[in-house]
Structures are given as structure tokens and as C-alpha cells.
C-alpha angles and dihedrals in degrees: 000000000000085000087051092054089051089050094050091046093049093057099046095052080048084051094055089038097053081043090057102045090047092041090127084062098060106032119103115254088249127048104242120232107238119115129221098226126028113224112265096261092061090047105121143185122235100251089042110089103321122228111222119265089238123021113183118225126242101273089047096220127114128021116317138230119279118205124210126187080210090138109036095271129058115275144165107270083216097064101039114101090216114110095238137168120203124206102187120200092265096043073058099049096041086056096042100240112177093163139011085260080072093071085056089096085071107267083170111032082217088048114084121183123185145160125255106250095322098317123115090205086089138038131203111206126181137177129200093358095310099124117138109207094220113019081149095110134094099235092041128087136216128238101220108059106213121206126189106190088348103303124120127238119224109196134035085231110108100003091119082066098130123265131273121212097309116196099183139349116216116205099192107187129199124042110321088181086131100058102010097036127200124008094034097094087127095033146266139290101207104180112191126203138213113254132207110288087196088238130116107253138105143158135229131200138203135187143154118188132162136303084049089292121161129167130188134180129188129196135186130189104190111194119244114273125174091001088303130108129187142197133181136197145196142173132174123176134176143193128173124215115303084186110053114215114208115214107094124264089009129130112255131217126286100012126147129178103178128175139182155174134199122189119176128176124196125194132176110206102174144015105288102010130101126177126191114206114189148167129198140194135193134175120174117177111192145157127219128258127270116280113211134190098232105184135359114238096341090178104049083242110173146139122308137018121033088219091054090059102032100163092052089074123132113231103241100024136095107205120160097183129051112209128195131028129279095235114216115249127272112244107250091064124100128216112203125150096161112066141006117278118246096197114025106243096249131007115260132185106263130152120181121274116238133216125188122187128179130168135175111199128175114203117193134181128175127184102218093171148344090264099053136011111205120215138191128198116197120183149185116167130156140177134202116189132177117195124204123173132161095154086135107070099165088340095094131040153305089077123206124237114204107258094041114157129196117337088354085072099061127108140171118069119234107206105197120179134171122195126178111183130177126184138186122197135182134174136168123200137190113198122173149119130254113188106296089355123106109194141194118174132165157154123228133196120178119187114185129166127182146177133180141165137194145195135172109206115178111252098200163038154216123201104232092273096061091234103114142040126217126180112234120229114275094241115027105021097090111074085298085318131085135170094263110111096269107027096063119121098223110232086187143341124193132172121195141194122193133177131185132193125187152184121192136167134169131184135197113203102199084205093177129353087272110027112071126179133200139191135163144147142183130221106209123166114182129199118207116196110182137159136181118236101179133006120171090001087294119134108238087173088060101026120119127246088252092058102038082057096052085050082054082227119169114167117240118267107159139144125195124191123188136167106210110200129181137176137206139199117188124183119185098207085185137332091282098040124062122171129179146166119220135188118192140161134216140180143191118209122247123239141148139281122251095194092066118081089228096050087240109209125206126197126244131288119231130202141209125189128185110190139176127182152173133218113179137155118199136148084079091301099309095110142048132184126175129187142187148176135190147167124217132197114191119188131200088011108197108238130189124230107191134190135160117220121185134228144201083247098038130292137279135222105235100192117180122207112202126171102239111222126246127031127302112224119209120183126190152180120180121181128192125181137177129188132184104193090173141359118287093017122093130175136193144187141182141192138172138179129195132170122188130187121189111195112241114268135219126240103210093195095052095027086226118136102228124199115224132202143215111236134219094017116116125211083227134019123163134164137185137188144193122214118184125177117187122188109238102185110288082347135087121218103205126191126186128179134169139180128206129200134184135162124240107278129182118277092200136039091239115043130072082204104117142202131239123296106242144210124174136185129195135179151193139188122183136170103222132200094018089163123214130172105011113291104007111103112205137202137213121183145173114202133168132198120214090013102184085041098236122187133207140150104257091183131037127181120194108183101083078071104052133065114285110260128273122274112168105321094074087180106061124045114194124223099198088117099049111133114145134262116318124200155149122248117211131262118295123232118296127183142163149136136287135205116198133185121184107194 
């Protein structure tokens, strides 16, 4: 396959070059207007006065200009030699996107979203390949920096809140380590609001849909008054279970209730200066996802010799005995791998997670002359999130024998999780243009503390026979612990405090009218701070030396410095075709992992990226294709190594982080093209390749060498999408349909074992400018999500198939836990009707 990469590489770089050299053909008969770089005093940043993601040009024909704020000032996407895609505020509502899990269905074939285990209370989003499997830890970072108005957000908790009044969202891919610092080696999510116009104006929607859904915004535009403009916000969106649950009074699968308000205020108290203040609130209640048991013993696994069961083998270990029985299911328990469940097998206890955000930013500019606007970014931002997810039932272990008696008949893991985050942020910034020079300069300071706990009390019970269920009490059922605040057993308990300082600078030399050349680089050093409190429900706080020794615990005290260079050469081969090769760097911060008794650390990952790329228009303006290519190296690559142990009082997750030696190679090609064939008709495609190769690792307690994997990243994903728009009188009939694909792709680091190949649909028809009222237009629609109502395991865990990992016997693996797959299948289809005012 890595020949196969080459290949596609070399014709791509074949592809831009063949672009270049007939670039005549393909450039339209007049030069267009618009400009790469705006002068300093229109530089803006995103949350300041947002230019529109498309603006059409004067003749209104073709396919009009897009501006990002990629590199700190507003530019034509098309002459930025970044590889970008752009969702504007109508590409989100014509797919129906509430919250940034929406775009899981592969808006953008790079971009990769996915739930945390099954919970919608955290997101794992990756670009390029770059996609931790539990950044879900304090002390542990994400790949993909995302930025909403500029600010950073520091964890994956809360990030599925629903969304404000979004004007753009920018998916910048490759390594952003010179402007957007640490945590972007895969690149960045920069998501830009719209600010107050200082107009009176606003909108307001309405919708209901199935599954008792219902969704309203509402948007007001205040005029100025005394030199001040305001605008509020507010959003609120519901779903009840797709999945019942049937134990009575109990949250079902698949629900969300989320809520949220926006205030920003914007002053200009002097000539050339204008400052944004605003607050923001988010609450998102939500249940997992449905857990099924997808197979039995998919692997033969039994009793005796290793070689007379070879596919149930444990990567990383070198057993040569299995040990135990595999126990027959009981039989309340349902076995379907084929489709989503409508009614869980069997009721479990289960109350909705809950996620609050809140966040207060101040965003300045200030044109001091022609030559350099100066701006400062101020943020506080938090996050509390309680997690609460008993998807499993008897899907997951620990797994009942007939003829259990006391502790040894409970089942249904409670997964129980708290995590309180703050943040402070500043950054000040200098952007402006000297003769042929094109500057960005700045000074970063980043302030986070956390703290989280855990604990996974078993929920329920079988009598000896297997034929009831009883649900155990909440605070003593469960071996003397239970899931109620005060009667957990704490499997582990961390607190973290992280701080970040940085330097960065960047400079465009515009060395002709076409040739443009770019260097940068940041200086960031981190300091990472982090203690255990509890592991295994054991007091670190209290322990003694003798048994923090015997954990082998030592707290987190670590600093990391990196300069993160990257370089740039941009050549405009006409006004419609723009190539360039890019170098760039990246790196995550290192940490430790809570879920070890001995609070285990690992070191940073680096990354190095060689890119080269085409944007071109052609066909007078009525199509668009860009291309890229790049290669990554990743080195010390942070893998998961993941088990689940049980317990008299429940069972824990011991996930190990180690840094895997060598370098990861990640290859890739991504292709997007428009095209307008006539007026009123667009069409787009995507398409995007990676291949990624981890080099075999190996496991210093077993002396086996173990492949790992990178998740959620499929070999092939592609989309495509059909936008009409038909003229009905004063009126205007929209349609809008698009189609996602991506290959299977691994859920864990570990495991070959993949999920489901996927394709989604979604639509949207809407009848646009119905004006009432005067001047108010107003908007009805009918959209659906999943339209053919696909279904497909997004998620697929092996290891309730496998032996139980070694603990101190590395020769014999036990399968007294062997049940089958477990996983979680997408969303249904969900569909339903909208109501819009713009006043």
C-alpha cells in the first residue's frame, strides 16, 4: 500500500503541475478583483465583523469568492496556500447541523468526529490521521485544536453544546503549530461567529421533527446607541431516546435537551479601535448511545491450548494456555449485529449526563496605522461535565455464571465520570503590511486547571438461576459501593494544572506579483503539573509511602519546550491558478494517564508535514477544483493500550499511554471540486486518502512486538452534494442533497478489529423570501438526516471477545469474561419541518 500512496502522490504532484503549465487554458478572459491579502486596516479577526463565507461578485454569475481568517487576516481561500474546507452558515443549515457531532457523517471526507466511548458528552475529532483515542483525561491533549472567535479550547468535554449563530466554520488541515501553537498537528477547527452589525435586525426559527424533537433560535441585532451594539442569542434543541430503555423512569438511548445564550456587546471608544465583550452559556443534557451485543464467541475462544484457539490471541501477549470457561448467555440478552435496536434487551439505571459551559472573551483591535493593527484576546472560559453511561447492560463485562452467589451475580456496568475544567487565555497579536511584507506576530499565555473522578458500580443482578433481574441499591449493591455522590468506590481521581507561554511570528514576502514566500516559526514551552488523588479507590492523598511505592506512583512534574518552524512557497501561475509547497511542524504535549495506578507519564509527539497543493477556477469562474498532497511523520506517537479488570465493587478501564518508537508515517491526497454549470445549480465533491503506518511496538512486559492503529480514519472518504436554486415568482424553491462515504476504519489503537463502512444522506427542501409583512422574508423547510436510513456500527469494541489481560501470570490469559463485540450503530433517520423570519 505504501507503493500505492507514492503513486498517488506522484500523480498528484503530475495533476498541479499539468494545472500550472496550462494554466491559459483555464484562466477566466478578465482578471477578477478580488485581492490576496486585505490592507492591514481591514484585517480582521474572526469574531470582529465577519465577512461572509461566500460573497458573490458583481455580475453575479459563477462561484464567488470565499474569505478565511486562516492566517490571522482575511484572504481569498483561494490564494492561500493553506488546504482548507469551508462550511458556511447556509452549507450547516442545509445539512441540518445542530452541533459539531453533525459533521460526523463526513462533511469534509479529512475531518473525523466521533464520540468518546458511546457519550455524546465528548467528542473526539481528528484531521489528517491525528485522532487520540482518549484524550478524555485531564492530563492528556487533543490533536485537532479547536477555536471558537479565536479562543482555544482546552478540553473535548462540552464541545457537542449546541451551536450559536455560526457564520463559518473553518477546517484548516495539516500541522497549524506557527499561528495556532501546540495541539493542532493535524490541524485546526476554527469556528467564527456572527458579531453585532449595530443594526436593528434579527431571525427566529422554529421546528418540530420526529422522535419528539423540536429546535428554536433566536437572533437579535440592537441598534447602536451611545457608541454600543448588542446582540443576543439563543438556541435550545431536543430529542428524545431512539433507543427505549425499559426499565421504568429511566433515560433512554440516544436523547439530548440542549440550551443556550449568547450576549455580545461591541464599543468603539476611539477612532480606529473596535472591542467585542461577550458571555456565553451552554447546557446539553444527553444519554449515550445504545450499546449492542453484536456476535457470541466470535473468536472460538475456550479452555486449553493458545494454538488450538489462534484467533483468540491478545495482541501483545504471548500466552500459550487459556484458562476458565466461556458461560452461555443468559436468556434476556439479545444478540443483533445487524441492525439498531429499537427496545434495549434488558432495562438498565441510566440518568442523563450533563455538560455546562460558560465562557466570558474580550476581543480588541485597534488600527494604529496604516502599517499594523494591534489586537488583544482575553478568555474565560469552563466546563463541568458529569458523565453517566450504562449503555452496556450484560454487553459488557463482568459476565454471570449460573449458580452465582452474592457480588459474583452482578452485572451492568455504571460508568460514572465528573470533570470541572477553567481555563484563561491571552493573546496579543500585531498584523500588518510593509511594503512587500506581509507580517503576524504574537504572545500567548494559556492557564487551565482540572480536575475529574470516576467510578463503575454494577447496576444489576441476577438470583442464582439467571431468570430475574433485580436492581441493586444505589449505595451499597454493589460489593458496600453504588453509583449515588458518596457511596462510589473511586477508580481514580486527578487533578491538573497546566500552563502554556508562547512566541510566534510569520512573514510573506510578495516577492513579485506572482512568487510569494513564507516562513515562521513559535517558540512554546508547557508546564504540566498533575497528582493522583484516588486510583483503585485507594487515597493517595492519605497512603502511605510504602504503598505509593508498591503503586509505583510518582505525581507529574514535567516541562516541554519546542520551536515549531514552517515555510511556504506560493506561485500565482495566473489569476485562476495558484500552486504552492509547504513545509510545516506541529506538536501535542505529553502528560500522564489517570487511569494507571501509578499515574504512568509519556513524553510529546512531534510532527513533520511536506505539502504541496492547487487552487484553480476555470471554466469562467463556474468551476473550482483544489488539490494537495502531503506527507507526515509523526514521531513518538502516543498509543492506548486499553483493558478492562473487574472488581467485588464493579470494574475499572486501565488504559496505558505509551509513546511508540520510530516514526508514523501518514500519506495523503484530498481533492475538492465545485462546479456551477448553470445558474442556480452547484455541484461538489470530495474526496480524501490517507494512509497511515504505525511501526510495531514492543510490549516490554510480554516481549511481543504489537501493531497499532490510528482510529477513526478511514483508507477512502468521499462526499458529494447538489444545490438548486429555482426562481418561484418573488420567491425562491431551494434543494439541497448530499451523500457521505467512508471506509471501515479501527475504533481502538490496538485492535485490527474495524467498524462498519458507512454512507449517509442527508436533504433539505425549503421555500425561501416568502415575504410578510413588508420587509420580513420569511422560510419554510422540510429536511431529513440519514435519508435512505442506513445503518452501520460506528463503533466496534473487541475486547469483550478476547482473554482478559495479563497481570502477573504472562503465560495464561482467562476467558471467563468472553462475551462477543460490542458497539454502537449510528443515528436513525430523523426528519422533520422549519419555520424562519428574518426581521
Amino acid at each position: 500500500m505504501l507503493n500505492s500512496a507514492s503513486l498517488r502522490l506522484r500523480l498528484l504532484a503530475g495533476a498541479a503541475l499539468t494545472v500550472a503549465i496550462a494554466s491559459p487554458v483555464f484562466a477566466a478572459p478578465a482578471p477578477t478583483a478580488a485581492k490576496d491579502t486585505a490592507p492591514a486596516a481591514a484585517a480582521a479577526d474572526p469574531v470582529i465583523d465577519p465577512a461572509p463565507a461566500t460573497a458573490e461578485p458583481a455580475d453575479q454569475t459563477g462561484l464567488g469568492e470565499i474569505v478565511v481568517t486562516a492566517t490571522k487576516r482575511e484572504t481569498n481561500l483561494q490564494k492561500t496556500p493553506i488546504a482548507i474546507n469551508v462550511l458556511s452558515s447556509q452549507a450547516l443549515t442545509d445539512r441540518h447541523v445542530q452541533s459539531l457531532y453533525d459533521l460526523a457523517d463526513g462533511a469534509v471526507p479529512s475531518l473525523r468526529v466521533a464520540t468518546f466511548e458511546a457519550r455524546q458528552s465528548a467528542l473526539t475529532i481528528g484531521i489528517r490521521g491525528i485522532v487520540p483515542l482518549d484524550a478524555n483525561q485531564p492530563a492528556r491533549e487533543q490533536g485537532v485544536g479547536v477555536y471558537i472567535d479565536g479562543v482555544y479550547l482546552g478540553r473535548q468535554h462540552g464541545l457537542n453544546a449546541a451551536l450559536f449563530d455560526v457564520d463559518r466554520i473553518e477546517v484548516l488541515k495539516g500541522p497549524q503549530g506557527t499561528l495556532f501553537g501546540r495541539n493542532t498537528e493535524g490541524g485546526a477547527l476554527s469556528i467564527v461567529t456572527k458579531g453585532p452589525s449595530g443594526k436593528w435586525g434579527g431571525s427566529a426559527t422554529g421546528g418540530i421533527a420526529n422522535y419528539g424533537s423540536y429546535n428554536g433560535t433566536l437572533h437579535v441585532d440592537l441598534p447602536e446607541t451611545y457608541g454600543v451594539s448588542l446582540k443576543l442569542d439563543g438556541v435550545i434543541q431536543h430529542q428524545d431516546a431512539t433507543t427505549k430503555n425499559p426499565l421504568a423512569d429511566q433515560t433512554g438511548f440516544n436523547y439530548y435537551h440542549r440550551r443556550g445564550f449568547k450576549a455580545t456587546a461591541r464599543v468603539r471608544p476611539i477612532s480606529g479601535m473596535t472591542a467585542d465583550f461577550s458571555y456565553d452559556n451552554g447546557y446539553d443534557s444527553n444519554s449515550p448511545f445504545y450499546s449492542q451485543l453484536l456476535n457470541v464467541n466470535p473468536n472460538g475462544c475456550k479452555a486449553g491450548a493458545q494454538s488450538a484457539s489462534p484467533a483468540c490471541s491478545l495482541p501483545g501477549t504471548n500466552y500459550t494456555t487459556l484458562t476458565g470457561s466461556v458461560k452461555p448467555l443468559p436468556s434476556q440478552v439479545v444478540v443483533n449485529g445487524d441492525s439498531r435496536m429499537k427496545v434495549a434487551d434488558i432495562g438498565v439505571p441510566q440518568q442523563p449526563s450533563i455538560d455546562k459551559t460558560h465562557g466570558f472573551t474580550s476581543n480588541i483591535r485597534w488600527d494604529v496605522a496604516p502599517e499594523i493593527e494591534l489586537r488583544s484576546i482575553t478568555a474565560w472560559r469552563g466546563v463541568n461535565a458529569t458523565q453517566y453511561d450504562n449503555s452496556g447492560g450484560y454487553h459488557r463485562v463482568p459476565v454471570v455464571a449460573a449458580g452465582c452467589v452474592g457480588s459474583a451475580c452482578n452485572f451492568s456496568r455504571y460508568s460514572l465520570a465528573d470533570l470541572h475544567q477553567n481555563q484563561f487565555s491571552q493573546e496579543f497579536q500585531a498584523v500588518g503590511t510593509v511594503g512587500q511584507f506581509d507580517y503576524v506576530a504574537g504572545l500567548y499565555y494559556f492557564n487551565e486547571h482540572i480536575s475529574d473522578d470516576a467510578a463503575t458500580p454494577n447496576s444489576l443482578a441476577f438470583n442464582s438461576a439467571l431468570t430475574t433481574i433485580s436492581v441493586l441499591d444505589p449505595c451499597t449493591g454493589s460489593g458496600g459501593f453504588g453509583s449515588l455522590v458518596g457511596c462510589r468506590s473511586i477508580d481514580r481521581a486527578s487533578e491538573v494544572h497546566s500552563k502554556s507561554y508562547a512566541g510566534y511570528g510569520q512573514v510573506t514576502w510578495n516577492a513579485t506579483d506572482r512568487v510569494h514566500l513564507t516562513a515562521g516559526g513559535r517558540y512554546t514551552r508547557d508546564e504540566k503539573q498533575g497528582v493522583l488523588h484516588f486510583s483503585r479507590n485507594l487515597n493517595y492523598d492519605t497512603a502511605t509511602q510504602a504503598q505509593l511505592t508498591a503503586a509505583g506512583y510518582a505525581p507529574l512534574d514535567a516541562t516541554w519546550n519546542r520551536f515549531n518552524p514552517m515555510a511556504t512557497l506560493a506561485y500565482d501561475a495566473s489569476d485562476s491558478v495558484h500552486v504552492y509547497a509547504k513545509y510545516a511542524t506541529g506538536y501535542r504535549a505529553g502528560g500522564a494517564s489517570s487511569r494507571t495506578s501509578n499515574y504512568q507519564t509519556f513524553n510529546p509527539e512531534d510532527v513533520k508535514s511536506y505539502e504541496i497543493g492547487a487552487k484553480t477556477d476555470f471554466w469562467n469562474h463556474r468551476a473550482r477544483l483544489n488539490l494537495a498532497g502531503y506527507i507526515m511523520d509523526r514521531k513518538n506517537s502516543q498509543v492506548d493500550i486499553s483493558s478492562i479488570q473487574t472488581t467485588a465493587s464493579g470494574s475499572f478501564n486501565n488504559l496505558v499511554t505509551i509513546n511508540a518508537p520510530g516514526i508514523t508515517k501518514i500519506r495523503g491526497i484530498e481533492a475538492d471540486l465545485t462546479v456551477q454549470p448553470v445558474d442556480g445549480l452547484t455541484l461538489t465533491a470530495g474526496y480524501a486518502y490517507t494512509y497511515t503506518k504505525i511501526p510495531p511496538v514492543l510490549i516490554a512486559s510480554t516481549g511481543v512486538y504489537q501493531n497499532f492503529y490510528i482510529v477513526f480514519t478511514p483508507r477512502n472518504a468521499a462526499n458529494g452534494s447538489v444545490d438548486y436554486t429555482m426562481p418561484v415568482g418573488d420567491m425562491d424553491l431551494k434543494f439541497h442533497l448530499d451523500g457521505n462515504y467512508s471506509q471501515a476504519t479501527q475504533t481502538f489503537d490496538q485492535f485490527a478489529t474495524k467498524n462498519d463502512p458507512a454512507f449517509i444522506a442527508n436533504a433539505r427542501l425549503a421555500l425561501a423570501n416568502i415575504h410578510v409583512g413588508g420587509s420580513n422574508a420569511v422560510t419554510i423547510s422540510a429536511w431529513v438526516r440519514n435519508l435512505f436510513d442506513k445503518q452501520y456500527v460506528f463503533r466496534r469494541d473487541p475486547s469483550n471477545s478476547l482473554p482478559g489481560a495479563p497481570t502477573t501470570n504472562l503465560t495464561s490469559g482467562s476467558v471467563n469474561n468472553v462475551l462477543g463485540d460490542y458497539g454502537n450503530f449510528n443515528a436513525p433517520r430523523t426528519y422533520g419541518m422549519e419555520a424562519s423570519v428574518k426581521f
